[in-house]
C-alpha positions as CSV (number, residue, x, y, z in Angstrom):
1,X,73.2,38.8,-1.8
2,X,74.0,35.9,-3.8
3,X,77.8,35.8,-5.6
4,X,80.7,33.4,-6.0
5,X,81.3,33.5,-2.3
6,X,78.7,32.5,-0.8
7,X,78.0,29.7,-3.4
8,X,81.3,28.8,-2.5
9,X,80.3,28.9,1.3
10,X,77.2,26.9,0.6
11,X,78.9,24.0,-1.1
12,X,81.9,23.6,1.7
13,X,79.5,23.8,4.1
14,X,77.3,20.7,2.6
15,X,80.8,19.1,1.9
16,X,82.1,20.2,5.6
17,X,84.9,21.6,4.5
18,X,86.6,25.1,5.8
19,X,87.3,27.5,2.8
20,X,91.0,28.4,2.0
21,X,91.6,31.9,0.9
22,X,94.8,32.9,-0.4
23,X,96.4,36.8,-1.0
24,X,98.3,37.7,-3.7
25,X,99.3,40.9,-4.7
26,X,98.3,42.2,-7.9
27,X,101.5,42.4,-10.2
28,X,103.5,40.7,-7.9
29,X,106.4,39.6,-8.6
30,X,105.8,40.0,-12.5
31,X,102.8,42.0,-13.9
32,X,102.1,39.3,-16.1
33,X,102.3,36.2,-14.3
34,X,99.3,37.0,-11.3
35,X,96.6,35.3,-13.8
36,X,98.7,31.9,-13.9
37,X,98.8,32.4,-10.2
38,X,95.6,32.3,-9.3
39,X,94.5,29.4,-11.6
40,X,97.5,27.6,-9.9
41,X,96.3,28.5,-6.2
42,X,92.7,26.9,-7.7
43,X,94.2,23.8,-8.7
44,X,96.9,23.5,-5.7
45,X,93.5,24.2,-3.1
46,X,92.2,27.4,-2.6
47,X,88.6,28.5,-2.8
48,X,88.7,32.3,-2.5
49,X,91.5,34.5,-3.9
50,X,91.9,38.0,-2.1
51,X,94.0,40.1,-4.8
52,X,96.1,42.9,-3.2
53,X,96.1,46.2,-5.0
54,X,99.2,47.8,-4.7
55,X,99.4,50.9,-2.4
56,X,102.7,52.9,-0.9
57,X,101.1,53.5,2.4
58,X,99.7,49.7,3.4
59,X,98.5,50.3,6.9
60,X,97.3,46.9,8.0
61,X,100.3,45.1,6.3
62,X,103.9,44.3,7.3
63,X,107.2,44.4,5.8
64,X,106.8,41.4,3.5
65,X,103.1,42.8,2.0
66,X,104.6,45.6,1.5
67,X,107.5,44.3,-0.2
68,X,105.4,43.1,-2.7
69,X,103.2,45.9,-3.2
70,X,106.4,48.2,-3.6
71,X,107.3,45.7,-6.3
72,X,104.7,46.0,-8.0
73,X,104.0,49.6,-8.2
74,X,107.2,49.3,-9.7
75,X,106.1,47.5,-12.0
76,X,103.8,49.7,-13.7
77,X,100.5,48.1,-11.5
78,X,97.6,51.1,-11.1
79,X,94.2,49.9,-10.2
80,X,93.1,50.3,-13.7
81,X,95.9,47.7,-14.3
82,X,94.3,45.5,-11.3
83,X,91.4,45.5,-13.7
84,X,92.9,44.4,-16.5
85,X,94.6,41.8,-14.6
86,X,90.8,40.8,-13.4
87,X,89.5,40.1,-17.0
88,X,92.5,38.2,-17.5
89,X,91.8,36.0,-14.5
90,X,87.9,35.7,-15.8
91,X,89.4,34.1,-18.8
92,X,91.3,30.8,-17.0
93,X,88.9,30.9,-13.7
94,X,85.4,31.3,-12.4
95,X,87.4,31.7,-8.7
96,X,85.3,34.0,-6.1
97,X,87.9,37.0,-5.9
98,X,88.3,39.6,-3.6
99,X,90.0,43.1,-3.8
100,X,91.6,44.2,-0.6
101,X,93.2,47.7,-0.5
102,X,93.2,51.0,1.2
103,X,90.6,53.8,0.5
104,X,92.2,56.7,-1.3
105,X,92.7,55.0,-4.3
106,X,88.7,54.1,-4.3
107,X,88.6,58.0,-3.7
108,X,90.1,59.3,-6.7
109,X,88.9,56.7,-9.0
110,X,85.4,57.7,-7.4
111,X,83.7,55.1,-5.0
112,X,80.6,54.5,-7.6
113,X,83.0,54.4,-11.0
114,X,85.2,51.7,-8.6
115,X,82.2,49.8,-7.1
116,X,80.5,49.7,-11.0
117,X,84.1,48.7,-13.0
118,X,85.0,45.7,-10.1
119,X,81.4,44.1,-10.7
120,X,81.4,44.0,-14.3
121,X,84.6,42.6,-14.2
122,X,83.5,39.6,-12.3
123,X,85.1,41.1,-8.4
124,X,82.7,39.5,-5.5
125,X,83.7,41.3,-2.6
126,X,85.6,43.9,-0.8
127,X,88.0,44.2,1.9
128,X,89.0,48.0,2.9
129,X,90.3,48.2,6.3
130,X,91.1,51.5,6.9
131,X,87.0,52.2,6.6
132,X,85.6,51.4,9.7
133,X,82.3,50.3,10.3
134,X,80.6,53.4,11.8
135,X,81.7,55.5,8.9
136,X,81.0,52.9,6.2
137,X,77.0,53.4,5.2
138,X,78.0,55.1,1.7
139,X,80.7,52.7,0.6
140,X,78.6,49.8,1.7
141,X,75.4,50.9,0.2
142,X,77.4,51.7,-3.3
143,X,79.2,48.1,-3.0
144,X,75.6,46.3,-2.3
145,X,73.9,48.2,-5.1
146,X,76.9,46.3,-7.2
147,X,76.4,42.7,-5.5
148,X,79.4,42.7,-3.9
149,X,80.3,41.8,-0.6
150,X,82.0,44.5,1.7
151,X,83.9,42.2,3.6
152,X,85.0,44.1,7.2
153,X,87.8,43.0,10.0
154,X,87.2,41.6,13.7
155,X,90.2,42.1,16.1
156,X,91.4,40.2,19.6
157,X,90.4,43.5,21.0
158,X,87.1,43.7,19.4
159,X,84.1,43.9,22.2
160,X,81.1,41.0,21.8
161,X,78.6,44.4,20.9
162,X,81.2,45.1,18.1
163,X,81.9,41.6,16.8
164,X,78.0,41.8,16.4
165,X,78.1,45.1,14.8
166,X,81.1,43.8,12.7
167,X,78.8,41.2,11.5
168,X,75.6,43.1,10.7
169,X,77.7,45.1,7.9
170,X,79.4,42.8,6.2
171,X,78.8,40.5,3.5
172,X,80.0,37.5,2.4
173,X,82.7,36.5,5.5
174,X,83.9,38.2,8.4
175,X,88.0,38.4,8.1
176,X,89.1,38.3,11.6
177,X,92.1,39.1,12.8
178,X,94.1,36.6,14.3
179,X,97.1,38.6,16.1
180,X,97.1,42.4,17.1
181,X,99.4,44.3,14.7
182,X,100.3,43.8,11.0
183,X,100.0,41.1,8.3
184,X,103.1,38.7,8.8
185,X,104.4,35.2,9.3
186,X,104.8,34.6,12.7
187,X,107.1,31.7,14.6
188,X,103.4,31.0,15.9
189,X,100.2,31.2,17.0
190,X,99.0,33.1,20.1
191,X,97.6,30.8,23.1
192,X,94.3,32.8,23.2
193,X,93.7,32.4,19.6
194,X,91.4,29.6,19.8
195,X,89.3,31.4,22.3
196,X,88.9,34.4,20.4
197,X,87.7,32.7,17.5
198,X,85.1,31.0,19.6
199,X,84.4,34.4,21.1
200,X,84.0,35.1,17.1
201,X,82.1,31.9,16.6
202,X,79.2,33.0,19.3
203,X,78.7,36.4,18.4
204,X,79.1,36.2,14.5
205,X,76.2,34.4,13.1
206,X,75.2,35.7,10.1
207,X,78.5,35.1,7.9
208,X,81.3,32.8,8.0
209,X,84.4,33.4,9.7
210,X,87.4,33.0,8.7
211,X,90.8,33.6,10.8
212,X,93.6,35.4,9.3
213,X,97.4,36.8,10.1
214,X,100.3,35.0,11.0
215,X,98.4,31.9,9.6
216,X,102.1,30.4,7.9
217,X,101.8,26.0,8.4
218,X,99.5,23.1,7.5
219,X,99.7,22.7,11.5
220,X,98.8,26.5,12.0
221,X,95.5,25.2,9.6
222,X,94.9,21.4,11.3
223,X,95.4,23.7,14.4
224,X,92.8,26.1,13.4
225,X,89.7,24.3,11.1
226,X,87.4,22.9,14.3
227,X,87.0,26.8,15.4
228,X,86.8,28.6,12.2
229,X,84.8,28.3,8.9
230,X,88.2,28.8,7.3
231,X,91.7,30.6,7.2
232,X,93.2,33.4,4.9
233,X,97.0,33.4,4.1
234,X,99.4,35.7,2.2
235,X,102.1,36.6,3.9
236,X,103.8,33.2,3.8
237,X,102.8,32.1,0.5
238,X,104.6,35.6,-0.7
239,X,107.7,34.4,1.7
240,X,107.7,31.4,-0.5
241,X,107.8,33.1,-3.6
242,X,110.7,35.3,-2.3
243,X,112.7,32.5,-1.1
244,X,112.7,31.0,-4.6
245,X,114.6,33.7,-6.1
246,X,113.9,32.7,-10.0
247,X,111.3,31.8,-12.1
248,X,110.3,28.0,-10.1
249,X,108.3,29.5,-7.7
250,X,105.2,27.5,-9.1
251,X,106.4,24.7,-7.8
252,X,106.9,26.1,-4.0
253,X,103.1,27.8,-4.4
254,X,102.0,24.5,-5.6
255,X,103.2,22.3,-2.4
256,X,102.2,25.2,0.3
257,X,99.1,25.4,-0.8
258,X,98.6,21.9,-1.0
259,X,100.0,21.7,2.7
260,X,97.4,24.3,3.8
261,X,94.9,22.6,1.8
262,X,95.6,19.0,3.4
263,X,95.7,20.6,7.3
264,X,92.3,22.3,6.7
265,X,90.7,19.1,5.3
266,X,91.9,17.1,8.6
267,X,89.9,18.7,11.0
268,X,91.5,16.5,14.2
269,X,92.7,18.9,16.9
């Protein structure tokens, strides 16, 4: 497999540099502003954009996900809308972006229609994480045939036999977990974290890892760069957006990601 991700991948690695990956939901908080998002979380830093699409049963994600996803169901967003709002991306950014949601709406738009539409309109991977691994030949096979990368979880709990298996079906990066439980700012870290993620570093070898939940500082990032090959946020960049309450919440995206973007890139302990 060879897509925007693990282009990206190969040039942070030559510039030793851990990718910054940044979720945003589709639609969220205006239908027609996610496009301008993303080419602002480019400029601000980030190298991978995971776009949310809106469900009313988000298992994996906590109150502030789904907060946003309620939003913008509300406002009108469909996954053929999440689409639409992919070609409009293609037209300000050449980002690697991601589509993380929930299954049933890949059911009843049909898994090969789904896998067919996100590749031509320029999607590079997949992350579904209510389709676990042993059940996932079908939906990996149709997202392979369609060059993109189905991108699976790794949890705290996870033995070293399934971080392997984890590993051997996915593509592009291996999203693991931080925290047991939801997506979510948290007032911190866990004191085990680092050794899971070595734990993750030893028995994941043939993809990046990158650490995610509860991920919500620059020092959370500085904290985390030596043991990962990179960090995913949403949760606290969508706090940020929330605490804004109006229309200047460019400017607040703008300096968090930055601040992400500057503890990543100083890679002291």
């Amino acid at each position: 497999m060879n897509n925007r991700i693990n282009q990206t991948f190969r040039s942070l690695r030559q510039q030793n540099r851990r990718a910054l990956s940044i979720f945003i939901t589709a639609g969220y908080p205006e239908i027609n502003a996610t496009s301008a998002i993303v080419k602002l979380l480019e400029e601000s830093g980030a190298d991978i954009i995971e776009l949310g699409i809106p469900f009313s049963d988000p298992l994996a994600d906590g109150p502030t996900i789904q907060q946003s996803s309620d939003v913008a169901i509300k406002n009108g967003v469909t996954l053929t809308t999440v689409f639409d709002i992919v070609d409009r991306i293609r037209e300000v950014s050449n980002i690697p972006l991601v589509l993380m949601g929930y299954v049933n709406p890949l059911i009843a738009y049909g898994i090969e229609r789904f896998m067919e539409t996100a590749s031509k309109k320029g999607v590079d991977g997949l992350i579904i994480p209510d389709i676990p691994v042993e059940e996932s030949n079908a939906y990996r096979n149709a997202a392979l045939q369609q060059n993109l990368a189905p991108i699976f979880l790794a949890a705290p709990t996870s033995s070293d036999t399934r971080l392997k298996q984890i590993d051997a079906a996915s593509g592009g990066f291996v999203y693991c977990v931080s925290i047991t439980g939801v997506t979510g700012q948290r007032n911190g870290l866990p004191d085990d974290v680092i050794n899971y993620l070595q734990r993750c570093k030893k028995h994941i070898t043939r993809n990046p890892v990158l650490a995610g939940f509860g991920i919500s500082s620059g020092g959370d990032a500085r904290k985390l760069a030596p043991h990962t090959d990179g960090i995913i946020v949403g949760s606290a960049l969508i706090k940020r957006i929330n605490s804004t309450r109006g229309k200047n919440y460019f400017s607040a995206v703008n300096a968090f990601v930055r601040e992400l973007r500057e503890g990543l890139d100083n890679l002291s302990k």
